[in-house]
C-alpha positions as CSV (number, residue, x, y, z in Angstrom):
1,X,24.7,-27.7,23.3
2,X,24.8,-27.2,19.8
3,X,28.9,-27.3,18.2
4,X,29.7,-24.3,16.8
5,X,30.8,-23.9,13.2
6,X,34.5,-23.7,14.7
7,X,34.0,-26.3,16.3
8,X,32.9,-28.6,13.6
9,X,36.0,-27.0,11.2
10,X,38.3,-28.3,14.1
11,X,36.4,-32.1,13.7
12,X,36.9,-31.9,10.0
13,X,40.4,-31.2,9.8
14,X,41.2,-33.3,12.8
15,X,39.9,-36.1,10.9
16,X,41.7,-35.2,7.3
17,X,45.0,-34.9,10.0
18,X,44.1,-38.7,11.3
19,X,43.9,-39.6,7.5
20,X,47.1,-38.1,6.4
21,X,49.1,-39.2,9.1
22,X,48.2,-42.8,8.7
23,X,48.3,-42.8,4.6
24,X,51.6,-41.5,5.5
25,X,52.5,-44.2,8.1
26,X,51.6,-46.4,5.4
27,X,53.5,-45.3,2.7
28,X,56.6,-45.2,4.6
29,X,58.0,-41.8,3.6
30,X,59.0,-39.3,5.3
31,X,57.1,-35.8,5.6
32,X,59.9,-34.1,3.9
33,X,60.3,-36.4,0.5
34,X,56.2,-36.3,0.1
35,X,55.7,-32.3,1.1
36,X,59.1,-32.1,-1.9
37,X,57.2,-34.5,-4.1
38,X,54.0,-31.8,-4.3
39,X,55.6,-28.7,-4.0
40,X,54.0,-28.2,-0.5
41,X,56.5,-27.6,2.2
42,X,57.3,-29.6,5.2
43,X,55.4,-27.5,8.0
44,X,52.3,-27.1,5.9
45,X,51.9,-31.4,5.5
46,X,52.9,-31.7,9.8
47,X,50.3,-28.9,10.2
48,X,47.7,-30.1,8.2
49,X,48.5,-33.7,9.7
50,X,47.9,-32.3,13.2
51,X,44.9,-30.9,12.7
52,X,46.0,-27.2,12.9
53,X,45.8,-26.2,9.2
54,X,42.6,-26.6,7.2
55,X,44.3,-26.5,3.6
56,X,43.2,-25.2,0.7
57,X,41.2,-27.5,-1.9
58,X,44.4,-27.3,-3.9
59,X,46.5,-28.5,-1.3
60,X,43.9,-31.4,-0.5
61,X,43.8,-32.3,-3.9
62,X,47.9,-32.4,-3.8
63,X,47.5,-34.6,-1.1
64,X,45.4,-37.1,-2.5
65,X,47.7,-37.2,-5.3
66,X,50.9,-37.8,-3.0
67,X,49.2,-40.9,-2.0
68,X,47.8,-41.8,-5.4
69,X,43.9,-41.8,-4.9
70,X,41.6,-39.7,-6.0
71,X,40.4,-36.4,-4.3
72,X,37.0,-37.6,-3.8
73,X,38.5,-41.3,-2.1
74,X,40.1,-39.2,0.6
75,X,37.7,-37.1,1.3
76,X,35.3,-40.1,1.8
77,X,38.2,-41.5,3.9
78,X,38.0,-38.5,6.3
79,X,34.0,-38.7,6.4
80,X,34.5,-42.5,7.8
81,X,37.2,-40.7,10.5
82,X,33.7,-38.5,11.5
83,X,30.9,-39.7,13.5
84,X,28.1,-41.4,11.8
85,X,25.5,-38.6,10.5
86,X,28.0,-35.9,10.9
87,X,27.7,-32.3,8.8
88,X,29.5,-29.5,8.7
89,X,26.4,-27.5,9.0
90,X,23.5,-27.4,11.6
């Protein structure tokens, strides 16, 4: 059976969730100081590191700023959380 197109959005920001939580991790600072530090509040980083919240290309370029890469390193950081091959359309 073929994944639906929700189904492939939930793989996607599953992985950018995976990636955010462990540049996070890594960083050692809390949720609160880096959502303060981008103008991006608390619940929108935790629900965006859970996998529940599929941000806005603003917000995802905010994000790779908090951790000081470029947009385009974390996104290829989230395509290395996805299976080999993987595309977001069929």
């Amino acid at each position: 059976m073929q994944a639906t197109q929700d189904d492939k959005r939930k793989e996607f920001t599953n992985a950018l969730g995976r990636v955010v939580k462990k540049l996070r991790s890594q960083s050692k600072r809390s949720a609160r100081s880096i959502a303060y530090e981008i103008n991006l509040s608390k619940t929108t980083l935790l629900l965006t590191e859970s996998g529940k919240l599929d941000p806005q290309m603003t917000t995802f370029c905010k994000l790779s700023e908090a951790f000081y890469i470029p947009p385009d390193q974390l996104l290829k950081m989230v395509y290395d959380e996805l299976p080999k091959n993987w595309t977001i359309i069929e």
